[in-house]
C-alpha positions as a Python dict, from the first residue, in 0.01 Angstrom:
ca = {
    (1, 'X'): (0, 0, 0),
    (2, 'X'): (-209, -40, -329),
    (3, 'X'): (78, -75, -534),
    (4, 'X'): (187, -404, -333),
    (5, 'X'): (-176, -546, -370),
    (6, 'X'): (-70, -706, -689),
    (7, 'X'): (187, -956, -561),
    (8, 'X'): (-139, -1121, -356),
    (9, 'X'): (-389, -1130, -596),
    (10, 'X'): (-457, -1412, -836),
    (11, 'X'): (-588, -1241, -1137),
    (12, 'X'): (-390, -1087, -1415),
    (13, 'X'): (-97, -1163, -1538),
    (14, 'X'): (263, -1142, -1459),
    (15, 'X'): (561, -1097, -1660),
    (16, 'X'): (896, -1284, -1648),
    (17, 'X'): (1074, -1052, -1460),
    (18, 'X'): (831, -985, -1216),
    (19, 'X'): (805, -1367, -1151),
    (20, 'X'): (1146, -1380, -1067),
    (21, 'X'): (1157, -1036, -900),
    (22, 'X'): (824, -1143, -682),
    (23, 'X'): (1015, -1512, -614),
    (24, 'X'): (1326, -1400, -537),
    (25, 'X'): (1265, -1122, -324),
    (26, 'X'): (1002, -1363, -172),
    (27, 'X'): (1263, -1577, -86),
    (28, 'X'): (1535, -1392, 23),
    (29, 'X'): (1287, -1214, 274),
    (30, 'X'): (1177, -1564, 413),
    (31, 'X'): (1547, -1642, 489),
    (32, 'X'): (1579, -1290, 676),
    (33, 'X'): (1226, -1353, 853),
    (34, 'X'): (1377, -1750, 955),
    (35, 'X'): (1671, -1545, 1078),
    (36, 'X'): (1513, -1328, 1328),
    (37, 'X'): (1262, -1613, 1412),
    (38, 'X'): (1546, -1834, 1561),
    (39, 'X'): (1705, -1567, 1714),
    (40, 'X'): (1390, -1521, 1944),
    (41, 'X'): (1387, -1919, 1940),
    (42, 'X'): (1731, -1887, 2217),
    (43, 'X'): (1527, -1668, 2422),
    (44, 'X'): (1343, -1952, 2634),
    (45, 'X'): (1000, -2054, 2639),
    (46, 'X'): (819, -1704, 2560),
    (47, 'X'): (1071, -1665, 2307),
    (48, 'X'): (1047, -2024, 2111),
    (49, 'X'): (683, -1949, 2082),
    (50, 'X'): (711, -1563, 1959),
    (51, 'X'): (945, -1708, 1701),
    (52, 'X'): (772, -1981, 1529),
    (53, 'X'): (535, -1718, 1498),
    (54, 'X'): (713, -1463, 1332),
    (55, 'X'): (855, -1749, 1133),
    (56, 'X'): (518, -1890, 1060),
    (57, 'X'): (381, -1510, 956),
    (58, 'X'): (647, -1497, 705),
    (59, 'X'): (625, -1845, 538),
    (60, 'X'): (215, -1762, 466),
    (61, 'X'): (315, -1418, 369),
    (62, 'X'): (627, -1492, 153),
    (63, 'X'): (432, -1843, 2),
    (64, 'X'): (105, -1662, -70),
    (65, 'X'): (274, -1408, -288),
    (66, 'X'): (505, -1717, -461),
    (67, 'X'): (190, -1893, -530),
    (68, 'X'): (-3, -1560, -673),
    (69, 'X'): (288, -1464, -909),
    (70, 'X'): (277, -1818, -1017),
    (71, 'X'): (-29, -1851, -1075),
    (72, 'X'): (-72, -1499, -1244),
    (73, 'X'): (291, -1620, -1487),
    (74, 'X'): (83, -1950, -1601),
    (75, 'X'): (-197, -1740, -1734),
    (76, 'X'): (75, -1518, -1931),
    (77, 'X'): (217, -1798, -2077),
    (78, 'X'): (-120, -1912, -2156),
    (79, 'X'): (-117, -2252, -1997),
    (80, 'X'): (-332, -2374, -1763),
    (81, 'X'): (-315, -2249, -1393),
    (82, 'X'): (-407, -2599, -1248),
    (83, 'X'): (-11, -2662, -1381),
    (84, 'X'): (49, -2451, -1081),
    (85, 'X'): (19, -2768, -888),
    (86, 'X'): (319, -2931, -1010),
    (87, 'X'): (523, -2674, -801),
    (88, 'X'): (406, -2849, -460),
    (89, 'X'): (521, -3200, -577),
    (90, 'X'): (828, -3329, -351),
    (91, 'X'): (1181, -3349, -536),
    (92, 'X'): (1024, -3241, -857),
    (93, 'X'): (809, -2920, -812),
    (94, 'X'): (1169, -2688, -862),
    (95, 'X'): (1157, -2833, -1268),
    (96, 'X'): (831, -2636, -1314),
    (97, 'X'): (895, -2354, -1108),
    (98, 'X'): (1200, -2279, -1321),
    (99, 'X'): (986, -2361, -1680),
    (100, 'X'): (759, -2127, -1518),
    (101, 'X'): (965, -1799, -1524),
    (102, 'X'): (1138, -1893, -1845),
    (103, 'X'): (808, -1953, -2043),
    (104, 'X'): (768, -1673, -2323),
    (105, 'X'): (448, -1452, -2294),
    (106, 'X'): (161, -1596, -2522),
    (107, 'X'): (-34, -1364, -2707),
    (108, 'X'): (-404, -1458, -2718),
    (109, 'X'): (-643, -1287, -2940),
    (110, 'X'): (-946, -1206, -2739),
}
């Protein structure tokens, strides 16, 4: 379980193909999560409520390791992580999240 401690921590850095790796899989597991969620959604009352659940576990799961690998990909492209805020901005926050992964890795002389 160490080895996945990574993708929820905030400090470090993260390459470009782990930022889309991280994303992507985050994403494509939140669809599958969703999935199951409704499914238990046709199930009545009991059901509707199990469901948003497991669908609400798996948006804080999936968006805490987004926001991590974001954050971590901002400091290797040495810019500030505070840009990380642009991502949340409605109609517009996909533009950065895309500059994001594509930024090349800054070296910085420490």
């Amino acid at each position: 379980m160490d080895k996945y401690k990574k993708y929820f921590d905030f400090n470090g850095t993260a390459s470009r193909s782990e930022y889309w790796g991280v994303n992507i899989l985050s994403y494509v597991a939140l669809m599958f999560i969703v999935g199951i969620g409704f499914i238990f959604t046709l199930a009545g009352i009991l059901g509707t409520i199990l469901g948003l659940l497991i669908m609400l576990f798996g948006l804080v799961v999936a968006g805490w390791a987004s926001l991590a690998t974001v954050v971590r990909r901002c400091r290797d492209a040495n810019i500030n992580v505070w840009f990380t805020l642009t991502i949340f901005i409605p109609w517009f926050g996909f533009i950065p999240w895309v500059v994001f992964g594509c930024l090349k890795t800054e070296k910085v002389d420490e």
